[in-house]
C-alpha positions as CSV (number, residue, x, y, z in Angstrom):
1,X,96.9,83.5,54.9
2,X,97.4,80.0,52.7
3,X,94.2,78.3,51.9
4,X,93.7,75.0,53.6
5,X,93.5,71.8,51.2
6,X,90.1,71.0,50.7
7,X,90.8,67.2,51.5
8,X,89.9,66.5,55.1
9,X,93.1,64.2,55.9
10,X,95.0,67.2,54.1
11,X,93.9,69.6,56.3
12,X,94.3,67.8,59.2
13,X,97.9,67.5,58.6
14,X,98.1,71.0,57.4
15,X,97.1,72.1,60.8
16,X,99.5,69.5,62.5
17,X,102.4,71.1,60.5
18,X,101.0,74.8,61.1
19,X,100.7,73.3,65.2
20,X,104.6,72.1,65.2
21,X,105.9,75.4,63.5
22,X,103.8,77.3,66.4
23,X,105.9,75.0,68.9
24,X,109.0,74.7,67.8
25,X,109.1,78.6,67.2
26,X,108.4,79.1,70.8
27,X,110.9,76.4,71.8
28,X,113.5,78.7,70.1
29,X,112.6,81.9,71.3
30,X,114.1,82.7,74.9
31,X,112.3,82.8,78.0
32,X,112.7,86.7,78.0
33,X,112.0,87.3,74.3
34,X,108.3,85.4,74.8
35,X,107.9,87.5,78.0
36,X,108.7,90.6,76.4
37,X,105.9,89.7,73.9
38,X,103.4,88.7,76.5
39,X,104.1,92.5,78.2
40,X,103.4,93.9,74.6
41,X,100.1,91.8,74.7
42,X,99.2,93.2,77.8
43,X,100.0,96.8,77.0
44,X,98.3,96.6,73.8
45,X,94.8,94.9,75.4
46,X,95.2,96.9,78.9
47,X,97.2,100.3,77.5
48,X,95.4,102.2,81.0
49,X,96.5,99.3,83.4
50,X,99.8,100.1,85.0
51,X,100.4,96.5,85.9
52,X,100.8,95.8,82.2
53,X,103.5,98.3,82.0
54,X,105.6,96.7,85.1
55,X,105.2,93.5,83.6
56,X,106.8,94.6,80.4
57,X,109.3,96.9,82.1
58,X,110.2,93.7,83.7
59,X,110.9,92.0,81.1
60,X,112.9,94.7,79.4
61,X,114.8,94.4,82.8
62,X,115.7,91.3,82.7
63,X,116.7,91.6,78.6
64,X,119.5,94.4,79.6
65,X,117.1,97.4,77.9
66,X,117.2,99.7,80.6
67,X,116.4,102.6,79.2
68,X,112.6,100.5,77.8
69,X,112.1,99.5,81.3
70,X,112.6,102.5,82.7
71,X,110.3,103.9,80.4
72,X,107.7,101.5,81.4
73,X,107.9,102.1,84.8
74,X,107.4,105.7,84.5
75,X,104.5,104.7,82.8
76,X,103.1,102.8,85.3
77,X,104.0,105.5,88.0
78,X,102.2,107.6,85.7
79,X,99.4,105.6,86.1
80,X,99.1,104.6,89.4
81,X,101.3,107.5,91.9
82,X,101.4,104.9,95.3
83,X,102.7,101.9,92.6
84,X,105.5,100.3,94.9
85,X,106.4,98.1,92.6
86,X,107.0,100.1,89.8
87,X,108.9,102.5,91.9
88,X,111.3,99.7,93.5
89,X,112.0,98.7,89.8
90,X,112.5,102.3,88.3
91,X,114.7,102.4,91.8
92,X,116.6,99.1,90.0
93,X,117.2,101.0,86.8
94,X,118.7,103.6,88.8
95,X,120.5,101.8,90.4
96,X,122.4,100.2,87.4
97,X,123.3,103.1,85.9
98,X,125.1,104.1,89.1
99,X,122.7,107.2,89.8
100,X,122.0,105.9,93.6
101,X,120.8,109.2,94.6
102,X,117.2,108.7,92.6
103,X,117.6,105.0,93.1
104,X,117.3,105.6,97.3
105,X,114.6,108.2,96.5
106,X,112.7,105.4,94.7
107,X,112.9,102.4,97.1
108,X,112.5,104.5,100.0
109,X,109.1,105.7,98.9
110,X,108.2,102.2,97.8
111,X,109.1,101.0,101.4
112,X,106.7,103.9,102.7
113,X,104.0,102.6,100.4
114,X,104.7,99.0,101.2
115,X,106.8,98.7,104.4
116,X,106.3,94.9,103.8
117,X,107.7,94.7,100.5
118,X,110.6,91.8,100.2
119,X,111.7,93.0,96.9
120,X,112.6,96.9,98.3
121,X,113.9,95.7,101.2
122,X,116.4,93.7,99.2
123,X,117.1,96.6,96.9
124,X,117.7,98.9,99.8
125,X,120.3,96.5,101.7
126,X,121.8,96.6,98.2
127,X,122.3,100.3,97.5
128,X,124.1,99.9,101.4
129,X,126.6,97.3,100.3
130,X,129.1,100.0,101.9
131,X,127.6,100.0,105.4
132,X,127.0,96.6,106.6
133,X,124.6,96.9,109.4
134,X,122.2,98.9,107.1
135,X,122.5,96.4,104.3
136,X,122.3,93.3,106.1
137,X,119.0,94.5,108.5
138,X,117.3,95.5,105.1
139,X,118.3,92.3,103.5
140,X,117.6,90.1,106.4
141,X,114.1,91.9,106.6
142,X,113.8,90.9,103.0
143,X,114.2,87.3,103.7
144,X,112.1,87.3,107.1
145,X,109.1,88.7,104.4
146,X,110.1,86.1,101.8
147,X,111.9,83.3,102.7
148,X,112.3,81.9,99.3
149,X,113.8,85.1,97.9
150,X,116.9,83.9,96.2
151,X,118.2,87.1,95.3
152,X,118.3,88.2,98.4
153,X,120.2,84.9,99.8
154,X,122.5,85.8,97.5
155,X,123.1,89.4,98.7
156,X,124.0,88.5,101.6
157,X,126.1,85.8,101.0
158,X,128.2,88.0,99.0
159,X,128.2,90.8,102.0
160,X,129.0,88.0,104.4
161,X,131.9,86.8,101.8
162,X,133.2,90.8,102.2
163,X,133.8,90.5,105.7
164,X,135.6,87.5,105.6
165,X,132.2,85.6,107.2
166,X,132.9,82.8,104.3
167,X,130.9,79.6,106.1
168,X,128.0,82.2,105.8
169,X,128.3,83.3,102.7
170,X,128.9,80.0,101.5
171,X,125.2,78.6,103.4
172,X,124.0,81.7,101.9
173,X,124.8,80.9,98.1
174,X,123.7,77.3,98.4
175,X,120.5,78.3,100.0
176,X,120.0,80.5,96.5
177,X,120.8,77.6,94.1
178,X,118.4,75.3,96.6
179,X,115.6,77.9,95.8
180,X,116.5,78.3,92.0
181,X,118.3,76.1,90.7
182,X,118.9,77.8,87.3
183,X,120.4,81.2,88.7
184,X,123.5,81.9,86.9
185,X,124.6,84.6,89.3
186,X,124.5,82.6,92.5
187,X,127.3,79.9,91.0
188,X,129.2,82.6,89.6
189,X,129.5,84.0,93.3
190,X,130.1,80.4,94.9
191,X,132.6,79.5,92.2
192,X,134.1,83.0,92.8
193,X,133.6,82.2,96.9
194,X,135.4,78.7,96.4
195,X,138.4,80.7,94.9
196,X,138.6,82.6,97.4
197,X,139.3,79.7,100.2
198,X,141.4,78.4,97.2
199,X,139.4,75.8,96.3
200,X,139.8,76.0,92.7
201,X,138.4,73.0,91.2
202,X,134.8,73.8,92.6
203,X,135.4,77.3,91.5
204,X,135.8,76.6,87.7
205,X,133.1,73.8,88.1
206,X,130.5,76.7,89.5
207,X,131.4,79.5,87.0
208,X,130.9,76.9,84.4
209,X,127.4,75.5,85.9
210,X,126.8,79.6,85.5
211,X,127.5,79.3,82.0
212,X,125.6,76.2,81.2
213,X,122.7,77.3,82.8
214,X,122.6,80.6,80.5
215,X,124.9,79.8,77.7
216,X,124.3,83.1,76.3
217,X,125.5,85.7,78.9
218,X,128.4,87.2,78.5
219,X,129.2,88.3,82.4
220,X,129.6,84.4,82.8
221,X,132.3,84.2,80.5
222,X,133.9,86.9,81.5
223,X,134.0,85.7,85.3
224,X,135.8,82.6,83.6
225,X,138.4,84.0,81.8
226,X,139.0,86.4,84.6
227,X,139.1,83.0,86.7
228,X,141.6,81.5,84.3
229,X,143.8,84.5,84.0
230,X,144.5,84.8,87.5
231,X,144.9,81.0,87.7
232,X,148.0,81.3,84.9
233,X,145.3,79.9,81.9
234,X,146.2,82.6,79.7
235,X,145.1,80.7,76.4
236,X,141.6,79.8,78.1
237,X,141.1,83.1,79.3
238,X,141.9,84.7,76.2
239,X,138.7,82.3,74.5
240,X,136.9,82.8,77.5
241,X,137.2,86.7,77.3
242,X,136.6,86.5,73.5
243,X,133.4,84.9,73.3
244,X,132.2,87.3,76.2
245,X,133.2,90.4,73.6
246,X,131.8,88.4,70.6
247,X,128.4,87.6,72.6
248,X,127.9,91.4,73.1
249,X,129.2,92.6,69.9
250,X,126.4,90.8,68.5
251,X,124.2,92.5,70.9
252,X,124.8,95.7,70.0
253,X,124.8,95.6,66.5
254,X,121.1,94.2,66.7
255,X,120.6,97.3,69.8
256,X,123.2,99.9,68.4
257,X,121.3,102.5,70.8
258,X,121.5,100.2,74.4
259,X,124.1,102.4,76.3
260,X,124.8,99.5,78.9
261,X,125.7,97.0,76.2
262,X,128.8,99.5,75.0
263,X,129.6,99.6,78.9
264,X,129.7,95.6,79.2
265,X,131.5,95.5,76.4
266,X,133.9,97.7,77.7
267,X,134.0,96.0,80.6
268,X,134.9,93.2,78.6
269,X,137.7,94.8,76.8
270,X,139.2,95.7,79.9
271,X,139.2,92.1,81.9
272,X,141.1,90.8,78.4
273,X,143.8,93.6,78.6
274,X,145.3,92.3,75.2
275,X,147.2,95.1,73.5
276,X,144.7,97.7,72.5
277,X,142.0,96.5,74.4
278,X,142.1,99.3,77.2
279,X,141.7,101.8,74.1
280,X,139.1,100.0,73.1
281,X,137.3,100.0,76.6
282,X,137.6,103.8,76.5
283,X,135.9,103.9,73.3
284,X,133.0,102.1,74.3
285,X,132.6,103.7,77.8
286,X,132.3,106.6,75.5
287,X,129.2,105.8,72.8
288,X,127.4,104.8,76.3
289,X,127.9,108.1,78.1
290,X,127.5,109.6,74.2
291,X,124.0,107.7,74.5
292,X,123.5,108.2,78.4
293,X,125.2,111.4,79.5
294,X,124.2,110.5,83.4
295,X,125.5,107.3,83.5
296,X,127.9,107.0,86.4
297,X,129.2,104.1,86.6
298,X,130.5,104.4,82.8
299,X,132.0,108.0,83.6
300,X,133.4,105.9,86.8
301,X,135.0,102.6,85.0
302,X,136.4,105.4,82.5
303,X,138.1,107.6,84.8
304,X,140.1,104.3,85.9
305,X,141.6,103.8,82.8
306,X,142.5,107.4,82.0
307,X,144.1,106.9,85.1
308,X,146.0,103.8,84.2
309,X,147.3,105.1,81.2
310,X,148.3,107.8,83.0
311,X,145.5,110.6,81.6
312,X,145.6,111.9,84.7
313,X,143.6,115.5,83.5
314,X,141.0,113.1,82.1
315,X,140.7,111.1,84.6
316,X,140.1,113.7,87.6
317,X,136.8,114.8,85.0
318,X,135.6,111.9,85.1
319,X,135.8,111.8,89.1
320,X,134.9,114.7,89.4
321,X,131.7,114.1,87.2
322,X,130.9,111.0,88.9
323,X,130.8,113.2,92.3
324,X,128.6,115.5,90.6
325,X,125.9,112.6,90.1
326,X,126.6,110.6,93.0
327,X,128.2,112.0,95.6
328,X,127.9,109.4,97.8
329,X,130.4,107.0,95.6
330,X,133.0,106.3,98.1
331,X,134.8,104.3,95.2
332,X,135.5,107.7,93.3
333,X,136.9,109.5,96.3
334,X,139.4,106.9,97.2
335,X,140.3,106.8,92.8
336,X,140.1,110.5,92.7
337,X,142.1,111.1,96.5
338,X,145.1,108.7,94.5
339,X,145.2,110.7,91.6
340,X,145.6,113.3,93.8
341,X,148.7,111.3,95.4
342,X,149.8,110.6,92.2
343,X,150.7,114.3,91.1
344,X,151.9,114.9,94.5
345,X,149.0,117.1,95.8
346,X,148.9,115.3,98.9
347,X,146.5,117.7,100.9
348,X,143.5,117.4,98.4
349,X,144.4,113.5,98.7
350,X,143.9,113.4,102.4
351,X,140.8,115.4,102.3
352,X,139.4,112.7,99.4
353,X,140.3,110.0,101.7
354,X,139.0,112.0,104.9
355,X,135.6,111.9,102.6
356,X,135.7,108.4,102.1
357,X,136.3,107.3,105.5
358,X,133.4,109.6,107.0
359,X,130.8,107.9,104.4
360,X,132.4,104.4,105.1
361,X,134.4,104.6,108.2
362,X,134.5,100.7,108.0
363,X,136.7,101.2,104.1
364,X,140.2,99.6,104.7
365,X,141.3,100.8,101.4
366,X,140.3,104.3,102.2
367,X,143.0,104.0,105.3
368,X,145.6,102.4,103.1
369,X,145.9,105.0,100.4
370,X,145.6,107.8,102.9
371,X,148.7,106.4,104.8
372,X,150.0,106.5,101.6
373,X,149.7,110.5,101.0
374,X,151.1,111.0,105.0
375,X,154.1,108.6,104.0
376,X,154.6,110.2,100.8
377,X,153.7,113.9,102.6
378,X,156.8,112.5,105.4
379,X,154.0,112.2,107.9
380,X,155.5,109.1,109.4
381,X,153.5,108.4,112.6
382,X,149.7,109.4,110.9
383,X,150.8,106.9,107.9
384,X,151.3,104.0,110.6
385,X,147.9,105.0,112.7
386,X,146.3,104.5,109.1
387,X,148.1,101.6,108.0
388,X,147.2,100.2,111.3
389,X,143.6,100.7,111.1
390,X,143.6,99.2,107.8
391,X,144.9,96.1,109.2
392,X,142.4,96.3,112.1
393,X,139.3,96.7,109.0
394,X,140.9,93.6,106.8
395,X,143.4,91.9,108.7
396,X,143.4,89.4,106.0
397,X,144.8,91.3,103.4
398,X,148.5,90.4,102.9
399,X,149.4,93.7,101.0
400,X,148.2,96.0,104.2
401,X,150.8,94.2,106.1
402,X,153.6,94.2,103.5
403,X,153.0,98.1,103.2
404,X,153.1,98.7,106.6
405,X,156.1,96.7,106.9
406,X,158.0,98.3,104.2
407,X,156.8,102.0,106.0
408,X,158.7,100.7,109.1
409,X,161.3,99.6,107.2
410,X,162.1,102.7,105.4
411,X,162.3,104.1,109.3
412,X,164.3,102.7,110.8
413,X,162.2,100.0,112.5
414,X,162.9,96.8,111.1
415,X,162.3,94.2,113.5
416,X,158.9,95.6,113.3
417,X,159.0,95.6,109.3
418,X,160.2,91.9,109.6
419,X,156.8,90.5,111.9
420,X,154.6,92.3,109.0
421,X,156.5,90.5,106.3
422,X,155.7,87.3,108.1
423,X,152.3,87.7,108.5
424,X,152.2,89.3,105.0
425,X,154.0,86.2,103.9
426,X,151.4,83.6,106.6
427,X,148.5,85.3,104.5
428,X,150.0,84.1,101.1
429,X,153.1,81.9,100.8
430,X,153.5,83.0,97.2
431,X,154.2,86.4,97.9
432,X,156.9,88.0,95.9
433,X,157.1,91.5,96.9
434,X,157.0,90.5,100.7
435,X,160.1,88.1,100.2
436,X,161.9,90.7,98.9
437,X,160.8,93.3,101.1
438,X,162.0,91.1,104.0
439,X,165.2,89.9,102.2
440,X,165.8,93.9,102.5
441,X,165.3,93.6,106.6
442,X,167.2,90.8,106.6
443,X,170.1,92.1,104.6
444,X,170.0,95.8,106.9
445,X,170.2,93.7,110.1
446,X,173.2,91.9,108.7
447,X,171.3,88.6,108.4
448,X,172.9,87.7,104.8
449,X,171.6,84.1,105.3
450,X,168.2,84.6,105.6
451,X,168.4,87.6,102.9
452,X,169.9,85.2,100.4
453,X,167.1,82.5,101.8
454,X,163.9,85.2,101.3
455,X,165.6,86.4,97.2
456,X,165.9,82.9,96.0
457,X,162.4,81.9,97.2
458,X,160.9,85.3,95.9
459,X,162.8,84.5,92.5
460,X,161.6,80.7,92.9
461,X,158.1,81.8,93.1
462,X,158.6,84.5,90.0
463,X,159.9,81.3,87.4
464,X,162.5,81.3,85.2
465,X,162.7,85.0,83.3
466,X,161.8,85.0,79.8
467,X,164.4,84.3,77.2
468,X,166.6,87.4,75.9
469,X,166.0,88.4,72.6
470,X,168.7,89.9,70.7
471,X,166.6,91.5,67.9
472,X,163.0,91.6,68.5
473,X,162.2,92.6,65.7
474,X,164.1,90.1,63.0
475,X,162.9,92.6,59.4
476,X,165.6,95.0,61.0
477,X,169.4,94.5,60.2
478,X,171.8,96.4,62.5
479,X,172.1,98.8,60.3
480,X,168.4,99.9,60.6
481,X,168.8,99.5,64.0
482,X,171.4,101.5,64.5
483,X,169.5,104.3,62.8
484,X,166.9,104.0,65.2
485,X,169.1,104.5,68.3
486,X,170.7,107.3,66.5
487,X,167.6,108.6,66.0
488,X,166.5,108.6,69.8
489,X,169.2,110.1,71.3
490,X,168.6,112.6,68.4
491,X,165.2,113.3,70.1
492,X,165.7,112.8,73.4
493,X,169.0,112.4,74.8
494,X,169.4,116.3,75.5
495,X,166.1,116.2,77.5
496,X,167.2,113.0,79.2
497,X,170.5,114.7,80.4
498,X,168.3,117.8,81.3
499,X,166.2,116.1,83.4
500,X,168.8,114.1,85.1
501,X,170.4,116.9,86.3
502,X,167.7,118.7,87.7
503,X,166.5,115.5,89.2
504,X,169.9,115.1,91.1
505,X,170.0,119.0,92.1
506,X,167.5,118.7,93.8
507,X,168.1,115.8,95.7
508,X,170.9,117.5,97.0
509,X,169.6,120.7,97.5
510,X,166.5,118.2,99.5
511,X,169.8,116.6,102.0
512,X,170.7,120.5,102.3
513,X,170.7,121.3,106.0
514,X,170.6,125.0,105.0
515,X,167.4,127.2,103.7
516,X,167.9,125.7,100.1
517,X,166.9,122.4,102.1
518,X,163.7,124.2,102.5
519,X,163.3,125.8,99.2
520,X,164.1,122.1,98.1
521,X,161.3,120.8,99.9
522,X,158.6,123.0,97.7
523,X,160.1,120.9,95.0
524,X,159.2,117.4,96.0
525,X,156.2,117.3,93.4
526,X,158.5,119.1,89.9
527,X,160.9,116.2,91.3
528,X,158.2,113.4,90.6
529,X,156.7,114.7,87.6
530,X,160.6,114.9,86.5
531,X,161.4,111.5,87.7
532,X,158.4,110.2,86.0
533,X,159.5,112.0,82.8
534,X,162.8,110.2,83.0
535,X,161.7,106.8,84.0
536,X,159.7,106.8,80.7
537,X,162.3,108.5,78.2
538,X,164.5,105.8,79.8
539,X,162.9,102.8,78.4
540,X,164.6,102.8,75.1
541,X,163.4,98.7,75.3
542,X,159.9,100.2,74.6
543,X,160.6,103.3,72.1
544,X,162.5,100.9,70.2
545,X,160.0,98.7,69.7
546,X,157.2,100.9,68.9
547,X,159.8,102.9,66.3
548,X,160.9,99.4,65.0
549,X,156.9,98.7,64.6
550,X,156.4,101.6,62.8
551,X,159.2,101.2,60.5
552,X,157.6,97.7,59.4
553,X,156.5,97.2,56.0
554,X,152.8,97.4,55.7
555,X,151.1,94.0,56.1
């Protein structure tokens, strides 16, 4: 330690410079760095009293480092077995990691140790977000016990929000901020609530308050740049999006070992979608099941993209390993039933979605895709009931009405198809697809007028296309590309021509009256995976492109 100066009036300014160095350290250091000091103060001084070890775990909680809290906890459960507390929080930890099974195990026996306790009742309605009337009797309960509970105020106003019940919600969210003012999440919900009812001005000024509040979390600027993105911001998203990836690549290099910062990043990643991105999403869902082999909700956000880029063996083992930590996760059967759909395996698909429905029989998107497998299985009249019952679940969703439309279309019934393209259309005025679709009523009815009408709107709405480009790539003469053609049709043309044909026998053999018909109709999922092949071989835009790429000179 440095001497003090032996001059009174020198050590009296010596400790005034020692005092403002004291403070203006602690000024810097965040809320939840000094409290994660003040639990190591307790632990240290108290190391037998498990309240010291909830406080810290706490604190750990509220820095993002899980796996310390949960550590804590135990301790404290350790410590003290009929700790509700601690359980409700290791319950929390749980919870995040998307292992709900031991995260209900935990709240329920802090509920039987405290049946009074806001806190579990709030995490309970939360680990129900599927059901409703479960959630919103837990979370109301929560309130009743602790009517200043912001948390749970906003809980519900994002279940009200769900079903449509937007006044609510809305009451709800400003009764959090009321309560705390400085609660990021609450104005990232309103702001996302305001978008919604398309008020988009309050929207961007609440995600921003979000950010302003706690200029240093990374799910704030994420929300934004989501926000601008769908708002046709591209070059504010893209910032946006980028500082959220910076903010937690600094993160992890200073915690290399936190599993759930490699799985924000990669949520992070994935909301940018700029080339490479998704790849990069993978990768860091990876290092955090790599680090956390039970973490579901990684395995679960992976298994999308494998999906998306069309890994579809990759992506039914992630599913399938979600299911096998959590099966409960009515998300996964729904993902998992349309993979299913996708390779044509349309009875596994129904029984997902059958799954689905009897754990959440209130799921609208559980209907939708299954009437997706019956239409796709030529199960006309079950894909209608379902389609129908979607409508019934979320008859505010504009695409359940343009796909039931367009099944009705495809049938034969097409004054039908032509009121669900209106409402489709009521629900959002901008809506390409159901234009079109309707043009495509209009035009089988005869009605050229009002077909013309619904395809000039629908390519009003879509903007001007973007300007042709002869050569993309300007390094390459025609010579060069000429060699790259050549060199395609080298490759593939053969397999192209294959596939064609066998793609048009077996149409025919499918409009076959006679027992090939029905040999034909075994063939319905080689014909997909074929026509799938094909689609992709016969985008000689996109192999171009990449061969012209890799043909570049280096830098």
């Amino acid at each position: 330690m440095t001497d003090l100066p032996a001059n009174p009036a020198a050590k009296i300014a010596a400790v005034i410079v020692l005092l403002l160095v004291v403070i203006i350290s602690s000024a810097c250091q965040s809320d939840i760095e000094r409290d994660i000091a003040k639990g190591n103060k307790a632990v240290s001084r108290r190391p037998a009293d498990p309240s010291a070890y909830n406080e810290r775990g706490e604190a750990y909680y509220a820095a993002d480092q899980y796996d310390k809290a949960f550590a804590d906890f135990n301790k404290a459960i350790e410590l003290k077995a009929d700790y509700a507390e601690a359980y409700n929080n290791r319950g929390r930890v749980y919870y995040v990691y998307g292992l709900n099974r031991e995260a209900k195990a935990d709240c329920r026996k802090a509920l039987e140790l405290n049946p009074n306790y806001a806190a579990a009742h709030n995490t309970w309605g939360a680990l129900y977000e599927g059901d409703d009337n479960i959630a919103l009797v837990s979370i109301n309960k929560a309130i009743e016990l602790k009517p200043d509970f912001a948390r749970a105020y906003m809980h519900r106003g994002y279940l009200y929000a769900q079903r449509g019940d937007y006044d609510l919600a809305l009451a709800d969210f400003n009764k959090a901020i009321e309560v705390k003012p400085d609660y990021a999440d609450a104005y990232y919900y309103r702001g996302w609530l305001y978008e919604v009812k398309s008020n988009y001005e309050q929207a961007l000024a609440d995600i921003t308050k979000g950010i302003d509040v706690q200029p240093d979390n990374s799910g704030g600027y994420s929300a934004r740049g989501s926000f601008y993105d769908r708002n046709r911001d591209g070059d504010r998203g893209v910032k946006d999006h980028d500082k959220a990836i910076e903010l937690l690549g600094a993160a992890i290099t200073e915690q290399p070992n936190n599993a759930f910062l490699y799985y924000k990043r990669g949520q992070a990643y994935s909301s940018r979608n700029r080339a490479g991105d998704q790849d990069r999403a993978l990768a860091d869902y990876s290092v955090a099941i790599e680090l956390k082999p039970d973490f579901v909700n990684a395995y679960d956000e992976r298994g999308v993209i494998h999906f998306n880029k069309e890994n579809v063996v990759s992506a039914f083992a992630d599913y399938n390993r979600v299911l096998e930590l959590d099966p409960e996760r009515v998300r996964v059967y729904i993902n998992r039933g349309q993979a299913y759909t996708h390779v044509a395996d349309y009875e596994r698909a129904v029984a997902d979605f059958k799954t689905a429905i009897d754990l959440d029989p209130a799921s609208a998107r559980a209907y939708k895709e299954r009437a997706l497998a019956y239409d796709r299985g030529d199960n006309y009249e079950l894909a209608l009931k379902d389609y129908s019952k979607a409508i019934e679940l979320d008859p505010k969703d504009e695409n359940m009405y343009d796909s039931r439309g367009f099944l009705q279309l495809k049938h034969g019934t097409t004054d039908q198809a032509i009121l669900d393209f209106n409402k489709a259309i009521e629900l959002k005025p901008g809506f390409i697809r159901a234009y079109r679709h309707r043009a495509a009523a209009f035009a089988k009815l005869g009605d050229t007028v009002r077909a013309d009408a619904d395809q000039r709107k629908a390519t009003e709405i879509e903007g001007p296309a973007p300007a042709a480009q002869t050569n993309p790539h300007p390094e390459l003469d025609a010579e060069q590309i000429a060699a790259i053609i050549q060199k395609f049709f080298q490759r593939w043309g053969t397999l192209l021509g294959v596939a064609s044909v066998l793609i048009s026998l077996l149409a025919l053999l499918r409009m076959s009256g006679s027992s090939l018909g029905k040999i034909a109709s075994n063939t319905h999922s080689i014909e997909t995976e074929l026509s799938s092949l094909n689609r992709k071989l016969s985008d000689l835009q996109t192999v171009l492109r990449d061969m012209g790429t890799q043909n570049r000179p280096p830098g």
